[in-house]
C-alpha positions as CSV (number, residue, x, y, z in Angstrom):
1,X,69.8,170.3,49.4
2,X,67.8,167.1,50.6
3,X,67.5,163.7,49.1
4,X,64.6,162.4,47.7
5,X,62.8,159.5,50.1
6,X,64.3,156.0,48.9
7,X,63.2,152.5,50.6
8,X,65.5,149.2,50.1
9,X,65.2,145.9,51.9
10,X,68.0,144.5,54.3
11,X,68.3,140.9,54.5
12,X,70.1,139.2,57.3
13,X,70.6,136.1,55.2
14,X,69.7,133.7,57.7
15,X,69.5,130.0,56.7
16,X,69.0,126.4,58.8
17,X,68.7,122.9,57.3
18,X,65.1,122.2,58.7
19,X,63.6,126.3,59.3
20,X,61.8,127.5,56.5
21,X,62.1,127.9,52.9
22,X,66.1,128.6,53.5
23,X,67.6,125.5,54.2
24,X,71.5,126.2,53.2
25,X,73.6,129.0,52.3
26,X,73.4,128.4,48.8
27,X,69.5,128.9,49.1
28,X,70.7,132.2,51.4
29,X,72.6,133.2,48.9
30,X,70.7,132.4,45.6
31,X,67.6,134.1,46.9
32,X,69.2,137.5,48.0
33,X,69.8,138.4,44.9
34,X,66.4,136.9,43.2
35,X,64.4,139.0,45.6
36,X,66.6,142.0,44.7
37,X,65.6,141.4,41.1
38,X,62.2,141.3,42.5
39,X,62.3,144.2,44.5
40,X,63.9,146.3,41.0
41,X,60.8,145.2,39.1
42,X,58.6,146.5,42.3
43,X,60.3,149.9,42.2
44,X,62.1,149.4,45.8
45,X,65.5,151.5,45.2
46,X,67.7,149.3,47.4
47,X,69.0,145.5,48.3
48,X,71.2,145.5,51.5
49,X,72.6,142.8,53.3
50,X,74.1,142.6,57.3
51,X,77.2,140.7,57.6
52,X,77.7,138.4,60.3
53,X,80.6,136.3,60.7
54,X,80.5,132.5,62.4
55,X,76.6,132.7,62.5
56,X,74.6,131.0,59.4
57,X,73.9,134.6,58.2
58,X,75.4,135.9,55.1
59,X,79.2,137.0,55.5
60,X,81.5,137.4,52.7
61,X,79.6,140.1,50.4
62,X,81.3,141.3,47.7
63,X,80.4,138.0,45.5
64,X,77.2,138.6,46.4
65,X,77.1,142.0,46.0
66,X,78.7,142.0,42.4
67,X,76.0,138.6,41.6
68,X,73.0,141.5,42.4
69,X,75.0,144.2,40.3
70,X,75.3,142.1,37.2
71,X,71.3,140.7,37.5
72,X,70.2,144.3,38.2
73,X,70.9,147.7,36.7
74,X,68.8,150.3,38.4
75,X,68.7,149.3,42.2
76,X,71.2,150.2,45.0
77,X,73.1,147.6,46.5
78,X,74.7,147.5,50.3
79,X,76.0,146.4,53.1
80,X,74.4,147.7,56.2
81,X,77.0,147.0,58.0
82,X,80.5,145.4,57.3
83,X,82.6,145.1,60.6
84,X,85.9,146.7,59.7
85,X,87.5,144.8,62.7
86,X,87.3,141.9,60.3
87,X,88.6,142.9,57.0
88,X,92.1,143.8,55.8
89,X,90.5,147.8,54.6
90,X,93.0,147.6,51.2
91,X,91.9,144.3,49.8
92,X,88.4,145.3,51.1
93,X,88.9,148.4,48.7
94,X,90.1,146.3,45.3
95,X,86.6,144.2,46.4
96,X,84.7,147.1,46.8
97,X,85.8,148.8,43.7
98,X,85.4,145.6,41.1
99,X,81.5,145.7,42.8
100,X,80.8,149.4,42.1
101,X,82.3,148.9,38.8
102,X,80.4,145.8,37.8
103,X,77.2,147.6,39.2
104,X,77.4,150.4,37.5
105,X,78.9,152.9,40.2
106,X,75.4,152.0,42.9
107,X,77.4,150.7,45.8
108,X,76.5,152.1,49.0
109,X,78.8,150.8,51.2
110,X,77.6,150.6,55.1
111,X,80.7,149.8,57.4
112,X,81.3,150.4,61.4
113,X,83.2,148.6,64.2
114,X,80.1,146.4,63.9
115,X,77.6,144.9,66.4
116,X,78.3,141.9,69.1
117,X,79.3,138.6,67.1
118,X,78.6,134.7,68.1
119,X,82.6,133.9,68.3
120,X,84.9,135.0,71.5
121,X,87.3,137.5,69.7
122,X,86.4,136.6,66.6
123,X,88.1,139.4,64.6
124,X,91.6,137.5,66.2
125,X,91.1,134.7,64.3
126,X,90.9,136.4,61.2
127,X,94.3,137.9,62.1
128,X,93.4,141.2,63.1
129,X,92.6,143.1,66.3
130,X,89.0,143.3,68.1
131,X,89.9,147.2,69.0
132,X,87.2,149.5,68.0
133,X,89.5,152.2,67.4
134,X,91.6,149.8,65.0
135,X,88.3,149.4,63.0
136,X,88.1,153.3,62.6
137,X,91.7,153.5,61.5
138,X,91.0,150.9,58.8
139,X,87.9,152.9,57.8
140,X,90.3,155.7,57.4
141,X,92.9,153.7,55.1
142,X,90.2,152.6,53.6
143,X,88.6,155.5,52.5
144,X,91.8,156.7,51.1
145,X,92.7,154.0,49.5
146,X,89.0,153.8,47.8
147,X,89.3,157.7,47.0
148,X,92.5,157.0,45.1
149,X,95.3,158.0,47.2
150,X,98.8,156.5,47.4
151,X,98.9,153.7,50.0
152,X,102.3,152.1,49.0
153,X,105.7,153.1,47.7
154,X,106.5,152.0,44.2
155,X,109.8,149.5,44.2
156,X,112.6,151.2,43.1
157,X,115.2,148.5,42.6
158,X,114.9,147.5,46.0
159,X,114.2,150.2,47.7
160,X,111.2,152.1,48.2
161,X,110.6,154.7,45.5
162,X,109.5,158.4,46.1
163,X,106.1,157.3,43.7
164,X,103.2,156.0,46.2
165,X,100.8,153.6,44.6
166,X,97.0,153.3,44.4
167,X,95.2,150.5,44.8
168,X,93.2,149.2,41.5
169,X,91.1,149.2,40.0
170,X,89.6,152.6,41.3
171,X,85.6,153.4,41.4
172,X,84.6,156.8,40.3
173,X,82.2,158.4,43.1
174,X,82.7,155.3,45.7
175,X,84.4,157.6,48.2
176,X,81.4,159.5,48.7
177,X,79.0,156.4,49.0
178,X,80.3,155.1,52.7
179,X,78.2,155.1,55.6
180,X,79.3,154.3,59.0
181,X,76.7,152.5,61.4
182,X,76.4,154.5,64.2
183,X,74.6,153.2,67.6
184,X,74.7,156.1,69.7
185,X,74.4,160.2,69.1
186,X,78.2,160.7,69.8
187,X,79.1,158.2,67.2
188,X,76.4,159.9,65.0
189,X,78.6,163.1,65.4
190,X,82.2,161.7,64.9
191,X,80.7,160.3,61.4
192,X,79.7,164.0,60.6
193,X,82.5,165.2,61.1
194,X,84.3,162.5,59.3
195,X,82.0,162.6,55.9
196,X,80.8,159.8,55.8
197,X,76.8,159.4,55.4
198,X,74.7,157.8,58.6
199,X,73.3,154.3,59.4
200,X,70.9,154.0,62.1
201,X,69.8,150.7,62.7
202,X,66.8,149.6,65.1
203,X,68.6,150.1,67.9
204,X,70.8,152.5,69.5
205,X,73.1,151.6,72.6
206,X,72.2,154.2,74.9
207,X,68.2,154.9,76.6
208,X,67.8,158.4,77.6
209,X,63.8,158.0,78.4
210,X,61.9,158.9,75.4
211,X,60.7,157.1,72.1
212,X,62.7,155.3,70.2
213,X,62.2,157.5,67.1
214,X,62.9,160.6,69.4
215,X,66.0,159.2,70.4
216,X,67.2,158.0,66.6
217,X,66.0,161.9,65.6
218,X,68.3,163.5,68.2
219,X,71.3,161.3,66.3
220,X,70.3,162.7,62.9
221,X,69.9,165.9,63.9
222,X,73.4,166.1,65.8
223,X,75.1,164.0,63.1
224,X,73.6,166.8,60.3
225,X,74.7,169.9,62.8
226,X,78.3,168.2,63.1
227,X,78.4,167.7,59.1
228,X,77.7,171.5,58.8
229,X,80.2,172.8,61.3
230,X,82.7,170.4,59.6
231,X,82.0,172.5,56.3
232,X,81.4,169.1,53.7
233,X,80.2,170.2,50.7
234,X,77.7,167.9,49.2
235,X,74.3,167.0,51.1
236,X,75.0,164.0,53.3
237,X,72.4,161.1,53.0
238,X,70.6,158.8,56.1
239,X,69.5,155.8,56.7
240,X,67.7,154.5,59.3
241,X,65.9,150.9,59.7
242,X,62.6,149.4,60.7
243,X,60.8,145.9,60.8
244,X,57.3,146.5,58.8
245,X,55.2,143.5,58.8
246,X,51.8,144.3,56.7
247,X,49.3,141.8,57.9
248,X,47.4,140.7,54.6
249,X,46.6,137.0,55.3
250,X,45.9,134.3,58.0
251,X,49.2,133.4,57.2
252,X,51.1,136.7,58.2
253,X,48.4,136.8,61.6
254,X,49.9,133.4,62.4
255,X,53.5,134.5,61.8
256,X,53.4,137.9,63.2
257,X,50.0,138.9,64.5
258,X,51.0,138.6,68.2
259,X,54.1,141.2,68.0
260,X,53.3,143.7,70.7
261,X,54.7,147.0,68.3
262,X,56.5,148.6,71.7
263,X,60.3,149.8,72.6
264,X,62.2,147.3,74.0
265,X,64.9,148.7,76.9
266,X,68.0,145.7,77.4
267,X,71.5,145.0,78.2
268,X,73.9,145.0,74.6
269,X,77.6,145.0,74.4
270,X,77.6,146.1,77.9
271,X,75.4,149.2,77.9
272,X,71.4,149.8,78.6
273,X,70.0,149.8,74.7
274,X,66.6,150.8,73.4
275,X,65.4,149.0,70.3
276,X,62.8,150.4,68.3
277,X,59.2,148.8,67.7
278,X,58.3,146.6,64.8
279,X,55.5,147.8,62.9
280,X,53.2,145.0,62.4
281,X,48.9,145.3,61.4
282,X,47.1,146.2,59.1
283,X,48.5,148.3,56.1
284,X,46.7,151.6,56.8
285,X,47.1,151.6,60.3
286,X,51.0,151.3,59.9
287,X,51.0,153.9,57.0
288,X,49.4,156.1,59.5
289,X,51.7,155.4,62.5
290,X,55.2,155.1,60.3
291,X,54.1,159.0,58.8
292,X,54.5,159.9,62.3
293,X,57.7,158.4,63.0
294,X,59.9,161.3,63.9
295,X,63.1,158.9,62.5
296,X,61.4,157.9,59.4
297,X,60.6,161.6,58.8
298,X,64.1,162.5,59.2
299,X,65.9,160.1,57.3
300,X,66.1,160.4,53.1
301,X,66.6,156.4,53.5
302,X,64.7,153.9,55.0
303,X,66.1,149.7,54.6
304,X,63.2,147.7,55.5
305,X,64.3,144.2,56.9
306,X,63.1,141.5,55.4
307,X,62.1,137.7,57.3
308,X,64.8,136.1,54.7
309,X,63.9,132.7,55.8
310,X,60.2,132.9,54.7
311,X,61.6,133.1,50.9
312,X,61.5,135.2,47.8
313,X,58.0,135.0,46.9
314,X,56.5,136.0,50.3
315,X,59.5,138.6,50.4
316,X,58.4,140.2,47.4
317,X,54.7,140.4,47.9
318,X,55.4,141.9,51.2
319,X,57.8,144.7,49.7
320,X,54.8,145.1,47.1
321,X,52.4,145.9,49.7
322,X,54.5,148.4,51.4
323,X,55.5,149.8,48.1
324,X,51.8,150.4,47.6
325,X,50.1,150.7,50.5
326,X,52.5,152.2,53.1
327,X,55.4,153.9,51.6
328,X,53.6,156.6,49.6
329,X,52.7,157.6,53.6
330,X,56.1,158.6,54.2
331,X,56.7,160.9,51.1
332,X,58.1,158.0,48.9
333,X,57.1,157.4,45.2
334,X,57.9,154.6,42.9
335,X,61.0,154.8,40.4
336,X,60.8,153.4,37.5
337,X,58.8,150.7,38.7
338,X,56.2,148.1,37.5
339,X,53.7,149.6,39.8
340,X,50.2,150.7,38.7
């Protein structure tokens, strides 16, 4: 069973005092969630936010998170993705929980051992450890804890009791709406086997010589094999990301009209990384080359980032365009949307 095609927008939140129409993080904040008002109305089916920590980028996001839930009531809302080297994964599930609740069960909750971050050891000076494999043993406490199970012995008069306790409140369905950000195909494979749904980003921390969407298909297609051979019942769901810039004005030619659209092969976090292309023209010209997009394709998910600092109104008139004039190109269709 597949999913249908969904698009949402990810936002990286980024603010400065004298850049653009963001100028703190109470603008940051305040107009992530009015754009994913915006984008409801518009039809888009998700708002997603990156965290970054010690960056002016949005961080802590279950307030924000729960502000969306509360304004919206038909569109996802995510994280794409939480570092779990930075979070305590049983408070992380009481804050995760009270947002799916308050949303209406629509979290879709994006977490991994996260990408490189401004601070040296940051993750230390929250109190916890900057070892990858720590953040995949929080994932797994924290996937229990979110699916209900006991995570602490009931006090028995001072002693431990034989009755384990769950976390609360608990969020019907939550368990099976975690995605772990995966930068590479063996990472891809591990979250097959795991359960947990896939988040590609725009890049992927390897560069085996082909395209950047040929590359990103090989990880769906091994993360897919490896959630059949594990034997998971339901359908698993995939996301994958890309910068579309639809070039409608003088204004967008002066902001983006000089993006060359091409792989890019660099050093991160100490490997040899291929990011994908922007796409960035005219509307029917990237309609035509997204379709082709052997990623896109693959994916039932696609988060569309957003240049956060440019504001809500040009935000939402961009998502508009795509929702009209790109998006029905790579199988999508409006739901219940304002479209016509």
């Amino acid at each position: 069973m597949s999913h249908p095609k969904k698009i949402g927008f990810l936002s990286f939140g980024a603010w400065h005092p004298n850049g653009g129409m963001t100028n703190s993080a109470g603008d940051a904040l305040r107009q992530t969630v009015e754009l994913a008002v915006a984008a409801e109305e518009i039809g888009i089916d998700g708002a997603f936010v990156r965290v970054h920590h010690f960056s002016r980028h949005l961080s802590a996001p279950f307030p924000l998170l729960s502000a969306i839930g509360v304004r919206t009531s038909r569109i996802e809302i995510g994280t794409g993705v939480i570092d779990m080297r930075y979070e305590n994964p049983l408070y992380m599930a009481e804050e995760a929980a009270v947002a799916d609740l308050l949303a209406g069960g629509r979290l879709q909750l994006g977490v991994s051992r996260g990408s490189p971050e401004p601070a040296y050891r940051g993750a230390e000076a929250f109190g916890y450890s900057v070892d990858a494999a720590e953040a995949r043993e929080k994932t797994a406490r924290f996937r229990a804890a979110i699916a209900g199970g006991g995570v602490v012995p009931a006090d028995g008069g001072g002693r431990p009791a034989s009755t384990m306790l769950a976390v609360q409140p608990q969020a019907p369905g939550l368990a099976d709406r975690i995605w772990w950000g995966s930068g590479t195909r063996e990472t891809a494979i591990w979250a097959g086997e795991q359960g947990m749904n896939l988040m590609s980003s725009t890049l992927l921390l390897e560069d085996t010589k082909v395209p950047f969407d040929e590359l990103q298909a090989e990880q769906i297609a091994r993360f897919r094999e490896a959630w059949q051979q594990a034997g998971h019942e339901r359908a698993p769901r995939v996301s994958v990301s890309r910068s579309v810039i639809p070039i409608t004005s003088d204004l967008d030619r002066r902001l983006f009209g000089g993006d060359a659209n091409e792989d890019q092969v660099g050093w991160l976090d100490g490997a040899i990384s291929r990011f994908g292309r922007s796409y960035t023209g005219e509307p029917d010209r990237i309609a035509e080359e997204l379709s082709q997009d052997k990623a896109v394709r693959a994916a039932d998910t696609v988060l569309l980032t957003v240049p956060s600092q440019l504001g809500v109104e040009y935000n939402a008139a961009m998502l508009e365009t795509i929702a009209r004039e790109i998006a029905p190109a790579i199988g999508w269709s409006p739901k219940a949307s304002v479209l016509s």
